[in-house]
C-alpha positions in Angstrom: 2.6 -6.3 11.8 3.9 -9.5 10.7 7.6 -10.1 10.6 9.6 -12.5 8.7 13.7 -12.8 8.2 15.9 -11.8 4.7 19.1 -11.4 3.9 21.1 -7.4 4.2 20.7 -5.5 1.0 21.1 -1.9 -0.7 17.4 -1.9 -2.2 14.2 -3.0 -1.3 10.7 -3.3 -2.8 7.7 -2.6 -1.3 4.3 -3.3 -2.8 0.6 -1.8 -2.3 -1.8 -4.8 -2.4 -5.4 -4.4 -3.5 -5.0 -3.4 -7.6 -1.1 -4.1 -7.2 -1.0 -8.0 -6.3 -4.3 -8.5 -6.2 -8.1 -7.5 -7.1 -10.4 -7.5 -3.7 -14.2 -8.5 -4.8 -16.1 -5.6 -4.0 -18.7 -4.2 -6.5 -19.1 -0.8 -7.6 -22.6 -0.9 -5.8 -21.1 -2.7 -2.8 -18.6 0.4 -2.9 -20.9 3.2 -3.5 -23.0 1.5 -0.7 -20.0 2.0 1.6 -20.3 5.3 1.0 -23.3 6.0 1.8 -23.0 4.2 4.8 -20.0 6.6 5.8 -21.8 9.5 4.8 -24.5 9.3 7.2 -22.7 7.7 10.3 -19.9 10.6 10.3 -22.9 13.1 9.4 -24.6 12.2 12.1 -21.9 12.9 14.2 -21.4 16.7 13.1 -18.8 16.0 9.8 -19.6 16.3 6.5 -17.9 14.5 4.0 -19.0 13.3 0.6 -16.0 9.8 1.0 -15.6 10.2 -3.3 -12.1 9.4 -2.0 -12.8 7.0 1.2 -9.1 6.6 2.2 -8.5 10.5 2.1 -11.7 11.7 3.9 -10.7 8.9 6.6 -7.2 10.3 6.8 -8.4 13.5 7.1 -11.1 12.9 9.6 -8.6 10.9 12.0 -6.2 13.8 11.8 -8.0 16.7 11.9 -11.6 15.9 13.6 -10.9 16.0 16.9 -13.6 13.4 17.7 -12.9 11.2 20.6 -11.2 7.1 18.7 -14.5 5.7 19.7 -16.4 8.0 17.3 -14.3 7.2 14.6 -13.3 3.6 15.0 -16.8 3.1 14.4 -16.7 4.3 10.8 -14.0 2.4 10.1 -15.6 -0.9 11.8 -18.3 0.0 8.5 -15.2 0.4 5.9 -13.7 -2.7 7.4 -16.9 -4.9 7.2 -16.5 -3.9 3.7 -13.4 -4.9 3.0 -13.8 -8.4 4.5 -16.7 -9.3 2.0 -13.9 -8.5 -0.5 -11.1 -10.3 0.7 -13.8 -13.6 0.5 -13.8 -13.3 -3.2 -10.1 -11.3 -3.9 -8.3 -13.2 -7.0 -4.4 -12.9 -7.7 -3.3 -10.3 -10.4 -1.3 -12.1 -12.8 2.3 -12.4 -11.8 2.3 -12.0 -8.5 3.8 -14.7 -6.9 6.5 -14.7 -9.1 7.6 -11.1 -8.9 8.0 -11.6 -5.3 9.9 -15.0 -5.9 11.9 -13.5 -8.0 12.6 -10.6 -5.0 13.3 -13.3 -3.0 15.9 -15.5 -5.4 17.8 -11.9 -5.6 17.9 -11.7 -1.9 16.0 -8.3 -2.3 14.0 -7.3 0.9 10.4 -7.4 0.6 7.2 -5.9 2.2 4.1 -5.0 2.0 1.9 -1.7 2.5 -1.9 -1.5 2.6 -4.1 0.7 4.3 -6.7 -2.1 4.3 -7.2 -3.7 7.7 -4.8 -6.5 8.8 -8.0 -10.0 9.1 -8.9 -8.3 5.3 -5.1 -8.6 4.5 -5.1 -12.3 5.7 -8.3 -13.0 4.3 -7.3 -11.7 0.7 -3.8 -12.7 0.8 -5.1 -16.4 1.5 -8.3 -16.3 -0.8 -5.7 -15.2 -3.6 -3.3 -17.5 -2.9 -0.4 -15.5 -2.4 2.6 -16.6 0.1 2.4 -14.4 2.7 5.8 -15.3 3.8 7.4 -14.0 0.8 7.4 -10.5 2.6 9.8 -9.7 5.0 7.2 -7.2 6.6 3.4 -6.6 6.7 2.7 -3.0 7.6 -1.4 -2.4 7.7 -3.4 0.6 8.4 -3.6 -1.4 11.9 -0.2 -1.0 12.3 0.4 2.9 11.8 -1.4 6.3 13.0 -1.7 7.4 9.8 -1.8 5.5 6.1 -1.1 6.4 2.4 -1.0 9.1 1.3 0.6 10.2 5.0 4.4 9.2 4.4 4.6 7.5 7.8 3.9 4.1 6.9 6.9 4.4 4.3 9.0 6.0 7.0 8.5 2.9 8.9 9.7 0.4 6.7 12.7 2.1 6.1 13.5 2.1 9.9 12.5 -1.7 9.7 14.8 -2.5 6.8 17.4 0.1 7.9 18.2 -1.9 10.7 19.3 -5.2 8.9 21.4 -3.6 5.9 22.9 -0.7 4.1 19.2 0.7 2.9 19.9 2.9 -0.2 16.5 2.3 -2.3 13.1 2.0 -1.7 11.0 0.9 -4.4 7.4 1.3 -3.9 5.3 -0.5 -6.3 1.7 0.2 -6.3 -1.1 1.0 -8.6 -2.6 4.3 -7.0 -1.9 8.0 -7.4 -2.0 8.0 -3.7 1.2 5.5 -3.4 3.0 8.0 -5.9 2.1 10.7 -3.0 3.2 8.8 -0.6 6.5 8.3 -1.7 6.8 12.4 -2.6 6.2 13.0 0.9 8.5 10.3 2.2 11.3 11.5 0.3 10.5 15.1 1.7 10.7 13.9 4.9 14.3 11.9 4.1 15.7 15.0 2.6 18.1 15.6 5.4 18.6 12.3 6.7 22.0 11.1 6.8 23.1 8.9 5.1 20.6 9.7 1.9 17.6 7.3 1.4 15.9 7.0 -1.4 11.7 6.2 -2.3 11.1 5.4 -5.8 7.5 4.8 -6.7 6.6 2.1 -9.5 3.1 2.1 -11.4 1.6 -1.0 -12.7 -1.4 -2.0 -13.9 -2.8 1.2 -15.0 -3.4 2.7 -18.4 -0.5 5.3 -19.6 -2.8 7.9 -19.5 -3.3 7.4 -15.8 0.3 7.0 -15.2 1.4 10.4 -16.8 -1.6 11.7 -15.1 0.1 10.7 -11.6 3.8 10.9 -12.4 5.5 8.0 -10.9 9.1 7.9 -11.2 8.6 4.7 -12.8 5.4 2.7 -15.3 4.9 -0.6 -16.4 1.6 -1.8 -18.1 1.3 -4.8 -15.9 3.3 -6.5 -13.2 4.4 -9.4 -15.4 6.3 -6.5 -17.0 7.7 -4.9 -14.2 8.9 -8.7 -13.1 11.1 -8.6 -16.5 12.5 -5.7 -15.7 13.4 -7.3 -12.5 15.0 -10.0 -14.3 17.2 -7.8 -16.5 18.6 -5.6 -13.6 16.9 -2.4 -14.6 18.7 0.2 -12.4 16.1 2.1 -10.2 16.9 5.7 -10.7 14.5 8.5 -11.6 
């Protein structure tokens, strides 16, 4: 995890990163490749799974399986060979940098979630040219047990930001129906915490018909437009 400083605040955004602040390069052939590759390895090793959703199969494999870390850091060594060929041609998605600028003028904490692997995060962050110091934290699926949709990656940053101000509001902006279940389950888990915290999840860059398909509390057709919104002091309340 990397760590920077900010200033105390009552809010705080966090953003997903591949289709949120930026595209990572894989093809759909690259991807379906991946797949396959998964497919077989964890086959071979007594699970069946068809990886339509990578992410969620993973999740549930390292929860569930029982399979010694070896076993199944292996598949993921296949995912993450994958996801550094991406990172080598990711490109920014317009905006970007100065949404998070914009974070940072308003002394608004910022960090960012991804359940890629920590060298793709570098990789992608540096191909794409985004300032990777204008997060206050890092948090990659290197850092946590679990990743999206599991709420603990969420929990964490509200511990990490808890500890330097009055946290009232989480904003997690992301791009994925997964980062809208993500936040539900967070705020499950905050129900009785004292005092009250809480997760808001903001779509971007999805089409409308995806959005009320996954029922963020919040959509915005692009980031540029969230950024305005930003601007303007748009109260985050669902």
């Amino acid at each position: 995890m990397i760590e920077f400083k900010t200033k105390p605040a009552t809010e705080a955004f966090i953003f997903d990163m591949d289709g949120t602040i930026l595209r990572l390069g894989s093809t759909a052939a690259e991807l379906e490749a991946l797949r396959h590759k998964l497919k077989t390895y964890f086959k071979s090793q007594g699970m069946d799974y068809s990886f339509k959703s990578i992410f969620k199969d993973l999740l549930e494999i390292k929860q569930k399986s029982g399979k010694s870390p070896a076993i199944i850091n292996a598949g993921f060594k296949l995912l993450e060979a994958f996801e550094l060929n991406g990172a080598k041609k990711a490109v920014p998605i317009k905006g970007a940098n100065e949404c998070l600028s914009l974070l940072k003028k308003k002394a608004i904490p910022r960090g960012l979630l991804t359940n890629n692997s920590s060298a793709c995060t570098t990789h992608a962050l540096c191909r794409a040219a985004i300032n990777g110091s204008l997060f206050d934290y890092i948090i990659t699926r290197d850092d946590i047990c679990f990743f999206k949709p599991h709420p603990e990656p969420l929990l964490k940053f509200i511990n990490l930001f808890s500890s330097e101000s009055a946290l009232e509001k989480l904003c997690f902006v992301g791009d994925h129906f997964y980062d809208v279940q993500c936040v539900r389950a967070a705020n499950l888990c905050l129900e009785k915490k004292e005092p009250l915290i809480k997760m808001v999840s903001i779509m971007v860059n999805r089409s409308a018909e995806y959005a009320n398909a996954a029922q963020p509390d919040f959509y915005f057709e692009s980031l540029a437009a969230l950024t305005d919104s930003i601007a303007h002091s748009v109260s985050w309340r669902p």
